[in-house]
N, C-alpha and C positions, 0 to 999 in steps of 0.2 A: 504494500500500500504506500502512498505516495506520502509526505507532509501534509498535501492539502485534504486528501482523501480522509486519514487522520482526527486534522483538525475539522472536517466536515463529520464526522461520524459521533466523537466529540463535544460535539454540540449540542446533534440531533438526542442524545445521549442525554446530554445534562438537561435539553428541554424537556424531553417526557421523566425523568425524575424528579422534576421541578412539579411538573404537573402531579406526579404521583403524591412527592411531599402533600402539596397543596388540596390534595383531598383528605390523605389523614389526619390533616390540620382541620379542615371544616368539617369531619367528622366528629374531631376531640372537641371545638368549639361548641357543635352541636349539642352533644352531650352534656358541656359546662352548664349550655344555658337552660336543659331540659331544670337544672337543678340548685346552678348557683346566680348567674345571670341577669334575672328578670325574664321575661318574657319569652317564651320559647320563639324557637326558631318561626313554627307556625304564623304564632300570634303577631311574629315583628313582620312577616309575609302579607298576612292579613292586612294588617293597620297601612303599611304598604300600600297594598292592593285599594283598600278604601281611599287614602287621599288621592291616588293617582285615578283612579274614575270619577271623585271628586272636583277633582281638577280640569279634566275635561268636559264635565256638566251630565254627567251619569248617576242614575239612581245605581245603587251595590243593596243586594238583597245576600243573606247566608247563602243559598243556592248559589250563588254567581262568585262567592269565595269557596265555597267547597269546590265548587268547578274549577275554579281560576286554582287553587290548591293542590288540587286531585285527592279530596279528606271526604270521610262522611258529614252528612248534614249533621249528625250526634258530636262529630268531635269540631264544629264549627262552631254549635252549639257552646259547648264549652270556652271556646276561646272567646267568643264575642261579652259571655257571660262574665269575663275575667277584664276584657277589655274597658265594658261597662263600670263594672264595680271599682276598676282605676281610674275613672274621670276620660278614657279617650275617647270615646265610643256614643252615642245617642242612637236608639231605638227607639225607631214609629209605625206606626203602621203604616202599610203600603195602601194607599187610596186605588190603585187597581187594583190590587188581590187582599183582601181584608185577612185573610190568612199568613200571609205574607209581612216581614216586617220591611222596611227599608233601617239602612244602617249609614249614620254619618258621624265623621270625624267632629268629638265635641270642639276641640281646641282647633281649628282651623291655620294659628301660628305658629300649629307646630310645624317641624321641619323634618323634611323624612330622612336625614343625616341625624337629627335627635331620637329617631328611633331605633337606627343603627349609628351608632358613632364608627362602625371598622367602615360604612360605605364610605365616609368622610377621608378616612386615612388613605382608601385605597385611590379616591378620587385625586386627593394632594399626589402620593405619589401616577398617578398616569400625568400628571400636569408636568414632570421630571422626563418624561419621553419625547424623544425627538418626530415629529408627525407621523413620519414613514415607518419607524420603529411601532409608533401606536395603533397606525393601521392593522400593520402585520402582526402586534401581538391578536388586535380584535380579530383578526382572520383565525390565529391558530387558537384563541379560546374559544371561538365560537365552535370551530369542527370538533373540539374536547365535548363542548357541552351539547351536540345536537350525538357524538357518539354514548355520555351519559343517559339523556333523557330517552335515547334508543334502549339500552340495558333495560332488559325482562320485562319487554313489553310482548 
């Protein structure tokens, strides 16, 4: 093999270890917050989920985060209940479906970096990349995570 051969092997090498680390770490994080945290993982998806259809001028029903999820309606249930009892959360009834509740962001200032502080860090550092460098990392994360969300379906 050549020097270049090498150092391109090298690489290819260190990126998918990189990427490996980088799930056993959102595994262990995962875990931390099932328990030490605050808010599980779900729940910080959820509240997520609600401002950003919020944002766009979208009614968010529990159906439409267990969807957006992929969770039962029973464990949405739960989150939203938890959400609620911490001041994030308002539940109404849905004037189309009286069965139905609608769910919206009590505090509207908050900030969805305030419900994750690591999206904050990760954001500072991508601001540290050179454009072309950021493209190409968003190329090789993206084909990591359309071959995750493939896994045992």
């Amino acid at each position: 093999m050549t020097d270049t051969q090498d150092i391109t092997t090298e690489s290819h090498e260190r990126a998918a270890s990189a990427v490996e680390r980088l799930r056993l770490a959102e595994a262990s994080l995962a875990r931390r917050r099932q328990t030490d945290c605050g808010p599980s993982e779900n729940a910080r998806a959820a509240m997520r989920y609600i401002l950003e259809r919020s944002d766009e001028g979208e009614s968010v029903t529990p159906r439409a985060i267990a969807s957006h999820l992929g969770i039962s309606a029973a464990a949405v249930t739960g989150i939203l209940d938890r959400l609620h009892s911490g001041g994030m959360i308002t539940l109404r009834e849905n004037p189309d479906d009286r069965r139905s509740k609608l769910v919206r962001a009590f505090d509207r200032s908050t900030d969805l970096e305030d419900i994750d502080p690591l999206t904050a860090r990760i954001r500072e550092a991508s601001k540290e990349l050179d454009p072309d460098v950021a493209a190409a990392v968003a190329d090789f994360v993206e084909r990591i995570t359309r071959s995750v969300d493939e896994e045992c379906r």
